[in-house]
C-alpha angles and dihedrals in degrees: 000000000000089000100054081054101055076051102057093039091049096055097034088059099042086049086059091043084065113022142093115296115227091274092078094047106100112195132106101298116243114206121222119181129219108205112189141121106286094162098032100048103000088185092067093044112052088033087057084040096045098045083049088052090045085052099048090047097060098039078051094052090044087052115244109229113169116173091353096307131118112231132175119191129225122193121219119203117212121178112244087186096218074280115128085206084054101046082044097051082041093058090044077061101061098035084055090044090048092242111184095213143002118222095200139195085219097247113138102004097127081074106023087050092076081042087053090041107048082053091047086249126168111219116191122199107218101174125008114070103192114162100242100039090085121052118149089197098049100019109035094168094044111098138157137212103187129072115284127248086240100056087045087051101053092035091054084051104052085043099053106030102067090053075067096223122163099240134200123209117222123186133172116231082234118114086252100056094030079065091047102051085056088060097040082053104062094033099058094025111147092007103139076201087090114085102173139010114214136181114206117197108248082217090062127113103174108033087171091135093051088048092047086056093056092050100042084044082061109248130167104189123034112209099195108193097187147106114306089255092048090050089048087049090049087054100045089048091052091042096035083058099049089254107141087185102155108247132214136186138170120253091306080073080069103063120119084224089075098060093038085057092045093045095117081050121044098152082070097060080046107114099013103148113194131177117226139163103288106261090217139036140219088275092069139254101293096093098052099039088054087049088057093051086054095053093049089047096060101023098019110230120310114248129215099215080241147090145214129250085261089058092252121151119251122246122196116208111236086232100145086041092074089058093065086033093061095039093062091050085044082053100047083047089050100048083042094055089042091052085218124071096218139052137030087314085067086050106050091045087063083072099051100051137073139187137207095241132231092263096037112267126104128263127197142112140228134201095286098031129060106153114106100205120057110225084238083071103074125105144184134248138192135199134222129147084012088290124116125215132165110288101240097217092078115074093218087043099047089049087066132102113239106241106229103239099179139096 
């Protein structure tokens, strides 16, 4: 079964390579929105947009025919500003445009879900994984494709916990690190390991006195749940200050924003260790590695702005690309099994389908399930030449292939 899989994925993703892109489908067009922050944290956003595009292009070039009728899908992209007000105003939109999906940030969706869901509209998190957004009872045309905030934050702990450090927990007072605190919380509730709890202002851009707290509080490993700048402000703080504390951080650690801000300084990144969403799956690293050539080809790779010692060029893995990216093929095999591409039947046939995804595992969702990525699923990562590879002290993490990131 996992073989065929890796099959179908293989050839799926090289037919797009060199297919047809969505202008030389002819059918009725089908509008699907990508709500996320473009001007707040570009990188999450055209990363969510461009997986969606890649996505779209390759539902276009397979041809799209629900109830008879020929369809091609476009993708719009709206700001949602990291503002609740703004994804909220964004969602109005589609519902107004007759959109037939939002692929969303996650911003704003404890209000826009009721919007979604009074038009029939799927609304697919793509990014935040924040323990209340989902909810299949509640919230039937809410779904996610990305790791939840639950899984990152029990996986942090078990893997922080045993290296008995004395951590501090730091959180922004942003959406995404608000999210984040609730599952910090339960998953380190009752652990005399934690030494201090502090909120950082998302706004901030020195958090030297917050930083100050956790080490005079005597910590010995900083977990920083924030925005990729405020992450880059909580490291310069600690190196800045001679304080060689080992950081963590959940996916944002990831952001290519970090290491542009560090730049002067490299040896700082050096160490982050962040959790994120496995880039590849039990069936091997083919699928995900063609995915990758699919997305040069039509973005070219996406540069970091760094190098390494050796004076390479950095390379960032479109990782949360293929989310979007399998959530818009998860879409085009929903409307297809509803035979209509608008209303409960939509809904209720997100529940029925299943695709073979960008890296090689299935996604799909059922009636009490509608989160895409299991919390098995999370990793670590750690950073060194401004480069990033599996930490080899995690049994999951240690099993993975290192993705090449440099050019």
């Amino acid at each position: 079964m996992l073989r065929a899989v890796v099959i179908v994925v293989a050839a799926l993703l090289l037919a797009a390579c060199g297919g047809s892109d969505e202008t030389d489908a002819s059918g009725k067009p089908l509008v699907i929105y990508v709500n996320a922050p473009f001007s707040r944290t570009p990188f999450v956003g055209e990363t969510m947009a461009q997986g969606a595009e890649l996505g779209a292009q390759l539902v276009n070039g397979t041809g799209l025919n629900v109830g008879g009728q020929s369809y091609v899908l476009r993708i719009k992209r709206v700001d949602n500003r990291l503002s609740p007000q703004s994804a909220v105003a964004n969602v109005r939109r589609a519902v107004a445009d007759d959109a037939v999906a939002v692929v969303d940030e996650g911003t704003g969706v404890d209000a826009s879900w009721r919007i979604a869901a009074d038009a029939d509209l799927p609304l697919c998190i793509t990014y935040q994984g924040g323990i209340g957004l989902v909810d299949p009872e509640q919230r039937p045309n809410v779904f996610r494709i990305a790791p939840s905030d639950h899984g990152l934050a029990f996986r942090l702990a078990e893997y922080m916990i045993p290296k008995g450090l004395k951590i501090a927990l730091l959180v922004d007072d942003s959406t995404y690190g608000q999210e984040g605190e609730e599952a910090l919380e339960q998953a380190f509730r009752g652990q005399k390991s934690v030494v201090a709890r502090i909120t950082l202002p998302a706004s901030a851009t020195d958090v030297a006195p917050q930083v100050l707290r956790a080490k005079r509080a005597g910590a010995t490993g900083i977990l920083v749940w924030a925005q990729a700048p405020v992450i880059a402000a909580t490291i310069t703080a600690a190196r800045s200050a001679g304080w060689d504390v080992p950081i963590y951080a959940p996916p944002a650690g990831a952001d290519p924003l970090i290491r542009q801000q560090l730049s002067d300084h490299p040896d700082w990144v050096d160490g982050l260790t962040f959790a994120s969403g496995r880039m590849t799956a039990e069936v091997g690293t083919g699928p995900f590695f063609t995915f990758m050539q699919m997305f040069d080809q039509a973005y070219g790779p996406q540069r970091v702005g760094v190098r390494t010692p050796d004076g390479k060029e950095v390379i960032q893995p479109p990782e949360y690309a293929m989310y979007s990216f399998d959530f818009v093929r998860l879409l085009a095999a929903a409307l297809e099994q509803a035979g209509t591409v608008r209303g409960e039947a939509v809904i209720r046939a997100f529940n029925q389908v299943t695709i073979a995804g960008a890296n090689g595992d299935e996604r799909g969702f059922n009636l009490v399930n509608h989160e895409g990525v299991i919390d098995d699923d999370v990793y670590f990562a750690r950073f060194k030449g401004m480069t990033f590879a599996p930490v080899e002290d995690d049994l999951l993490s240690a099993s993975l292939p290192n993705v090449e990131q440099t050019r």
